[in-house]
Structure formats: structure tokens, C-alpha cells
N, C-alpha and C positions, 0 to 999 in steps of 0.2 A: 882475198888477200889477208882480211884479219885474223880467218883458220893458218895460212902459213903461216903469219906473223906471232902468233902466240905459240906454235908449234919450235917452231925455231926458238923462243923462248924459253919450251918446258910448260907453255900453258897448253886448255882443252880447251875444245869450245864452250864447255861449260862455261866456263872463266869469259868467256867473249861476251857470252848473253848477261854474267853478273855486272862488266864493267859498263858494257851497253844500257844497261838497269830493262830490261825485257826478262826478266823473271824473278822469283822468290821462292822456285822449287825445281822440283825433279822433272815435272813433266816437260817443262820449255828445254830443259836440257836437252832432254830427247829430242827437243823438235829440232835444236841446233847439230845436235849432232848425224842428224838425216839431212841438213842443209849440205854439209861436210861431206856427207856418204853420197847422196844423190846431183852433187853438183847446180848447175843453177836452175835446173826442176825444183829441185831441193830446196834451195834459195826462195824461190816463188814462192813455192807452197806451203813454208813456216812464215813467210811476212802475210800469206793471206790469213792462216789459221792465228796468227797475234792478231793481225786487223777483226777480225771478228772475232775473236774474246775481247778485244778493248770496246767493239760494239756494242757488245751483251752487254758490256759491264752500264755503257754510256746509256743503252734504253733503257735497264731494268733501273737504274737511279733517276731519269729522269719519269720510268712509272710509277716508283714511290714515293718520288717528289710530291707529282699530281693527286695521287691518292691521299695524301697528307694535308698538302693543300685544300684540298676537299671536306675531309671527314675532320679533322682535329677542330674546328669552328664549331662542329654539329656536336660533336663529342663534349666539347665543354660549356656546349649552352645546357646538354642533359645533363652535366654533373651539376650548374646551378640551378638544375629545377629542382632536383635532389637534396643540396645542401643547405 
């Protein structure tokens, strides 16, 4: 409904995913506009491929969190043996 709705408009789907806030570039375009093309296979399959890139992004932060967590205590007890 919101590919016709912005088509009737003059918008792309481009324009759905910026208002939506689901990207910051060209690739999610593309995934929007195989939503469009592929109907609601298409649908499915760009809300799986956003759901796991917002995963990635969720583990790899919560693995650099932990690593930080970790090392930066160890890190600056060796800068004060040093200093």
C-alpha cells in the first residue's frame, strides 16, 4: 500500500524506506525496490535481510562492548606500571 501510495504521489520506493528511516544508502533501496518488484515474497525477504543486518549490527556492539569491558581495566593497570 505505501509503494502505491507514494507512486500516486510522484514518490519511489526509495523515498518509503527514507520516511520509514530503514536506510542511509543505496543498497536498502534496492532491497525496497525488489519488495515492489517481487510482491510480498519481496516484502518478506527485505524485512528478513534488515532484521539481520540490525542483528549484526546488535551482536558485533554488544561483542565490543564485552571485549572493552575486559581489556581496558588490564590496559591501564600496564600504562600505570609504565608511568
Amino acid at each position: 500500500m505505501l509503494t502505491a501510495d507514494l507512486r500516486q504521489h510522484g514518490g519511489t520506493p526509495y523515498e518509503a524506506t527514507r520516511v520509514v528511516g530503514l536506510t542511509e544508502g543505496e543498497p536498502c533501496a534496492r532491497r525496497a525496490s525488489n519488495a515492489v518488484t517481487y510482491g510480498p515474497v519481496g516484502t518478506v525477504l527485505v524485512t528478513q535481510s534488515w532484521l539481520a543486518d540490525q542483528g549484526i549490527v546488535v551482536f558485533g556492539g554488544a561483542l565490543v562492548g564485552q571485549l572493552l569491558h575486559e581489556e581496558l581495566p588490564r590496559v591501564a593497570r600496564a600504562l600505570k606500571r609504565r608511568g
